[in-house]
C-alpha positions as CSV (number, residue, x, y, z in Angstrom):
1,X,80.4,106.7,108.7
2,X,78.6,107.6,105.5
3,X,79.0,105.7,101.7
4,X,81.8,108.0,101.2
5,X,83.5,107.0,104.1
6,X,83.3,103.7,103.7
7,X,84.1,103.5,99.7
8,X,87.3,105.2,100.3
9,X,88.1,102.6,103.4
10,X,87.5,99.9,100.9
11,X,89.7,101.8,99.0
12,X,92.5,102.4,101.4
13,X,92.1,98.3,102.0
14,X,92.8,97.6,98.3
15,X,95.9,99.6,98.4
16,X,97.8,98.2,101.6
17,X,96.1,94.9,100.6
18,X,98.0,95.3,97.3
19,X,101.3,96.2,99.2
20,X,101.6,92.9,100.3
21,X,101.0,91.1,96.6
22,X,103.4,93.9,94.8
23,X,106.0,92.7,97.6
24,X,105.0,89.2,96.5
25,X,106.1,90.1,92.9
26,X,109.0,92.1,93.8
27,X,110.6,89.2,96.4
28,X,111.0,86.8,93.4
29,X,113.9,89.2,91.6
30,X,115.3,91.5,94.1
31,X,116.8,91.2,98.1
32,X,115.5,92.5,100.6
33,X,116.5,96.3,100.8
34,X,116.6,97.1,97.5
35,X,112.7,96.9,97.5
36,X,112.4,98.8,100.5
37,X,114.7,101.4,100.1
38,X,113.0,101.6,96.4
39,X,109.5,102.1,98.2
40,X,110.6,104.7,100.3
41,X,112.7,106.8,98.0
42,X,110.0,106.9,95.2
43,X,107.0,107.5,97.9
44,X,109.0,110.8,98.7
45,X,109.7,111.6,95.5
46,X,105.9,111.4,94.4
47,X,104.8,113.5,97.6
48,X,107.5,115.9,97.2
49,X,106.4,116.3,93.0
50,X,102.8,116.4,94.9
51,X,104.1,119.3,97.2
52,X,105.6,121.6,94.7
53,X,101.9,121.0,92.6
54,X,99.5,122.0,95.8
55,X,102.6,124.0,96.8
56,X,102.5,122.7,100.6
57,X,105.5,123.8,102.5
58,X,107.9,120.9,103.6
59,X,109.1,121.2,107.0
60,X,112.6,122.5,107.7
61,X,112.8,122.6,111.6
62,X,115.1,120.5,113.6
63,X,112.8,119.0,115.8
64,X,110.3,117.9,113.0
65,X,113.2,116.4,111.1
66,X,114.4,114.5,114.2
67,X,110.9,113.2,114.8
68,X,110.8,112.0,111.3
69,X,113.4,109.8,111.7
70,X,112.7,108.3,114.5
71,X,108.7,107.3,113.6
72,X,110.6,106.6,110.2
73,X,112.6,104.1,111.7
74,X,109.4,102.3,113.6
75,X,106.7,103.0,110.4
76,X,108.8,102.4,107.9
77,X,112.5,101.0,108.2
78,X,111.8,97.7,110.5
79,X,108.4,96.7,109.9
80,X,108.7,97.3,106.3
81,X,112.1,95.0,106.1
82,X,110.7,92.3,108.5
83,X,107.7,92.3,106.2
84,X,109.7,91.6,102.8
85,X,112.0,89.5,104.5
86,X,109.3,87.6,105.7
87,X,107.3,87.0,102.5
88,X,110.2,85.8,100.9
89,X,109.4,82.7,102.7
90,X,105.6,83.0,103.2
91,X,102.6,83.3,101.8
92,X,101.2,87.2,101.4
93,X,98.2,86.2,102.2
94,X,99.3,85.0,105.5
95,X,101.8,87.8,105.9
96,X,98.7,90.5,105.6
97,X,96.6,88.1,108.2
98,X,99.6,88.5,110.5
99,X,99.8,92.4,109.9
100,X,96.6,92.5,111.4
101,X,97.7,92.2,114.8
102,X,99.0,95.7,115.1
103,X,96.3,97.2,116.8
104,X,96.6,93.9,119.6
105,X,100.1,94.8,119.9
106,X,98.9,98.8,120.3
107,X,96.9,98.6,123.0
108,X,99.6,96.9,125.3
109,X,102.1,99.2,124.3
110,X,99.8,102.1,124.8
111,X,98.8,100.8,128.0
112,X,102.7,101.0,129.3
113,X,103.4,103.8,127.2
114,X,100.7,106.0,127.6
115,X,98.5,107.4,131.0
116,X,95.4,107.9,128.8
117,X,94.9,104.5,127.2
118,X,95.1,102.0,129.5
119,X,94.0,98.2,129.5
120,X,90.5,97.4,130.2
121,X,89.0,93.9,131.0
122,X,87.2,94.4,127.7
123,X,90.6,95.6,125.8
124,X,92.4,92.3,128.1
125,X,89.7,90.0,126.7
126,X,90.3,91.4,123.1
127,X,94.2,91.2,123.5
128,X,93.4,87.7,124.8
129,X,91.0,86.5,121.4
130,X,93.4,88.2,119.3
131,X,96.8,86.3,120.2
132,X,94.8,83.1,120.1
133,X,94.2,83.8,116.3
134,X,97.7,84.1,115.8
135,X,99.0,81.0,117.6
136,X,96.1,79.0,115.5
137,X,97.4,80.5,112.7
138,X,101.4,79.8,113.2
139,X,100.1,76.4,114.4
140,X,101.0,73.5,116.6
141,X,104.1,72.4,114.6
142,X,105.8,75.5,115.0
143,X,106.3,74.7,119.3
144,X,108.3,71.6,117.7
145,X,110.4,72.9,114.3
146,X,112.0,76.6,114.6
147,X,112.4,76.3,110.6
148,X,112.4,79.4,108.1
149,X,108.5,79.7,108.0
150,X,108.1,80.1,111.5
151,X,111.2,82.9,111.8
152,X,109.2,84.8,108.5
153,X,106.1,84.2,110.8
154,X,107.6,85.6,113.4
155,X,109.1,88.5,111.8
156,X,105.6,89.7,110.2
157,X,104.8,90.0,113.8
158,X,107.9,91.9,115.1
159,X,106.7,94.5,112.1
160,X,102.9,94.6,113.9
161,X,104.7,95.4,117.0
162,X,107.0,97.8,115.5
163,X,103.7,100.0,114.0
164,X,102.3,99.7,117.2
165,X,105.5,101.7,118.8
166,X,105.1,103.6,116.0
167,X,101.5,104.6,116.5
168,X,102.2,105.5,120.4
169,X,105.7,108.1,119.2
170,X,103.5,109.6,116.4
171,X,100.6,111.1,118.9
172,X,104.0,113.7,118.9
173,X,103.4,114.9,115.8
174,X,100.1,116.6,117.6
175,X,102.2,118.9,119.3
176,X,104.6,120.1,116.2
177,X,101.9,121.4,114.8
178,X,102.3,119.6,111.0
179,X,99.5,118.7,108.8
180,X,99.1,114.7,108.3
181,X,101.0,115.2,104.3
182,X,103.7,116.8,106.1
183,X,104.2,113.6,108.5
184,X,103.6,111.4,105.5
185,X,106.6,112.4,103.1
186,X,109.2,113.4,105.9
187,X,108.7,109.6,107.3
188,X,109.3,108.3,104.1
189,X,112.5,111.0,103.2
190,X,113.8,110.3,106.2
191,X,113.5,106.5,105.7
192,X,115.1,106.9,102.0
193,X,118.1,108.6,104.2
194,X,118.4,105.2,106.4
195,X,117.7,102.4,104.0
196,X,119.3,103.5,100.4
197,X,122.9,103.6,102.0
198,X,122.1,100.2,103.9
199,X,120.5,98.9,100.8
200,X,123.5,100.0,98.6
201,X,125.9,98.4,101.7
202,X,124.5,95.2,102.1
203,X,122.7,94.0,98.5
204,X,124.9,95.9,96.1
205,X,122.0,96.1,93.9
206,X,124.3,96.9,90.9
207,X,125.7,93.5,90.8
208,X,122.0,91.6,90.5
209,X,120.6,91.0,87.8
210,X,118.4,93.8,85.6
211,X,114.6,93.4,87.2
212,X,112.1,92.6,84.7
213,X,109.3,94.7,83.9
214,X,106.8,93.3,85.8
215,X,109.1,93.6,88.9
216,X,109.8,97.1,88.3
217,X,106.0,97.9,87.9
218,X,105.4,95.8,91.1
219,X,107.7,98.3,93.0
220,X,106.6,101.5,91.6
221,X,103.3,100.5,92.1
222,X,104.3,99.4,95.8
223,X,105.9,103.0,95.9
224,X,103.2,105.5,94.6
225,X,100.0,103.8,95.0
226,X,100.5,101.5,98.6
227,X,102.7,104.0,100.6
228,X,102.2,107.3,98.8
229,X,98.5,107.2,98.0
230,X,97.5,105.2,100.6
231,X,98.8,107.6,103.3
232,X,96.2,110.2,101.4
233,X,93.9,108.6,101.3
234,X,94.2,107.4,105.5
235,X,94.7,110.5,106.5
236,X,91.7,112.0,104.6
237,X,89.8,108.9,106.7
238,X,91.4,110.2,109.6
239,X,89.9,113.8,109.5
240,X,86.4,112.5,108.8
241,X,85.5,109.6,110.3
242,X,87.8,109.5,113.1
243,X,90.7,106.7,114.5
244,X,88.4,104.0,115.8
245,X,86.8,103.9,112.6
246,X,90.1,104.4,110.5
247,X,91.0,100.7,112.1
248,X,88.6,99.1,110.8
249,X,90.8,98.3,107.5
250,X,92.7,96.1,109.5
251,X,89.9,94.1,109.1
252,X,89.4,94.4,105.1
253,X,93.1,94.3,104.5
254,X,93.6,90.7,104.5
255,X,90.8,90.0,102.7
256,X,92.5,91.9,99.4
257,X,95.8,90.4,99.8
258,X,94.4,86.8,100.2
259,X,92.4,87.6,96.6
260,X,95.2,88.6,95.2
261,X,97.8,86.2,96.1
262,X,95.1,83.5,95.5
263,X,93.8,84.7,92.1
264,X,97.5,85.8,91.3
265,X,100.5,84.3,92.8
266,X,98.7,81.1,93.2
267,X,99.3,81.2,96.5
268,X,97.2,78.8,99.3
269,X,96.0,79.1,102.6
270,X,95.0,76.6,104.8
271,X,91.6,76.4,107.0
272,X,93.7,77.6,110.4
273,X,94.9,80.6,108.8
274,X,91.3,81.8,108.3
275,X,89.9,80.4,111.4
276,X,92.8,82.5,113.5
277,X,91.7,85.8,111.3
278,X,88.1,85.5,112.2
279,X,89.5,85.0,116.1
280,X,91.5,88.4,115.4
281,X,89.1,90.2,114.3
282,X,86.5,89.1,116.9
283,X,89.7,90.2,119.0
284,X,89.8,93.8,117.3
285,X,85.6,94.0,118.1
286,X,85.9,93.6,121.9
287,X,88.9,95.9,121.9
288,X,87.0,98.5,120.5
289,X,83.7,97.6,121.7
290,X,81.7,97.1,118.9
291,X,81.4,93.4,120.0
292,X,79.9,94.7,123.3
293,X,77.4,96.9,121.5
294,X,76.3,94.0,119.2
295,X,75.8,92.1,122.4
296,X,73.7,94.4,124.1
297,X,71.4,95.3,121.1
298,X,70.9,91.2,121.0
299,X,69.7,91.1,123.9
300,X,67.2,94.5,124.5
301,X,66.2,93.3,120.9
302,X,65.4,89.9,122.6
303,X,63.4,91.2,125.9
């Protein structure tokens, strides 16, 4: 990847690193599906406003819309909920460590999903590293108290899991012929369809309290700049430098959140929690072999 490549990754870090501190904000003042029914609906608003601007077509067909939904439901409606749930109890910091695990949990589901991407030894060993960053990180205790923390802990990594079903359904998309844009705003319309009813069902959102401004800027901001920039922005990333290389945010988008739950929230980790994300991303190297190359240039370089 050239500079450009790698600024806008940085970039693309910042903004899905930020998704987890704006959540942080927003959990203080409003439930659950209010905020992620909120994300969704102004995500597609903003794309569609975007559309009618670059005039790009919105897809009308039957099969694209029922595609939609369904990676809508994987991409958007279940990780996104378990993820808010979860911070409501746990630090975002720690919730964005957690998050990191998606591409662990991709390349088992791929492997059982897919006849092109199956499980290596070197993938196996990477799987392997990974999942032992995660159980340093949840921590001994956990085997011995099934409190709150653990069951947010938990459900930050039924969201990874949920992306990574998500990221085996949308190699579909391939085959409809859309442009990435196209994918972005009819997951998030189609999400808005699912979650505003549910959110209007189940947290009556007229009967809480008026948010304050912060909270309101927290979830625009969550809205326009984490979901609807930040699938520009990936998909731009996407086209030029490829999906291997595209993955290597996972590895930069802790490292925002952290900063900014630290420096912001005031939140604290604790010495396992970094320990377990150095272990998943030496995890995330093997898997894609880049942990492999380093070795072998080591040791030609030590001949």
């Amino acid at each position: 990847m050239g500079a450009g490549d790698w600024a806008m990754l940085i970039a693309l870090s910042v903004l899905w690193g930020g998704s987890f501190f704006f959540v942080g904000v927003a959990v203080a003042e409003l439930p659950t599906f209010t905020i992620v029914a909120l994300r969704v609906l102004f995500a597609a608003i903003a794309l569609a406003v975007f559309f009618t601007i670059v005039r790009i077509a919105i897809p009308t067909s039957g099969a694209a819309w029922r595609a939609f939904f369904g990676i809508g439901v994987l991409n958007n409606v279940i990780p996104f909920s378990l993820i808010v749930w979860g911070q409501g109890h746990i630090a975002s910091g720690l919730a964005s460590i957690l998050n990191a695990t998606t591409p662990l949990f991709t390349v088992l589901v791929a492997h059982c999903l897919t006849a092109d991407e199956k499980l290596t030894p070197q993938r196996a060993t990477g799987v392997a590293v990974g999942f032992g960053g995660v159980v340093l990180m949840i921590g001994p205790a956990a085997l011995h108290e099934a409190g709150t923390d653990l069951l947010a802990q938990l459900a930050c990594l039924g969201a990874a899991l949920s992306y990574a079903f998500a990221g085996v359904y949308g190699r579909r998309f391939r085959r409809l012929g859309l442009a990435p844009l196209q994918t972005a705003f009819g997951q998030v319309a189609a999400s808005s369809v699912l979650l505003v009813p549910l959110a209007l069902i189940v947290d009556r959102p007229w009967m809480l309290p008026m948010p304050s401004i912060p909270t309101w800027t927290a979830v625009i901001a969550l809205a326009v700049i984490s979901t609807s920039l930040a699938y520009a922005l990936y998909f731009r990333i996407l086209a030029r430098a490829g999906a291997t290389n595209v993955l290597l945010v996972t590895f930069l988008v802790p490292v925002s959140a952290i900063l900014l739950g630290a420096g912001v929230l005031g939140e604290r980790l604790l010495p396992r929690h970094f320990a377990g994300m150095a272990l998943i991303g030496m995890g995330l190297a093997a898997i894609d072999g880049r942990l492999a190359r380093w070795r072998s240039r080591r040791s030609q370089a030590a001949r």
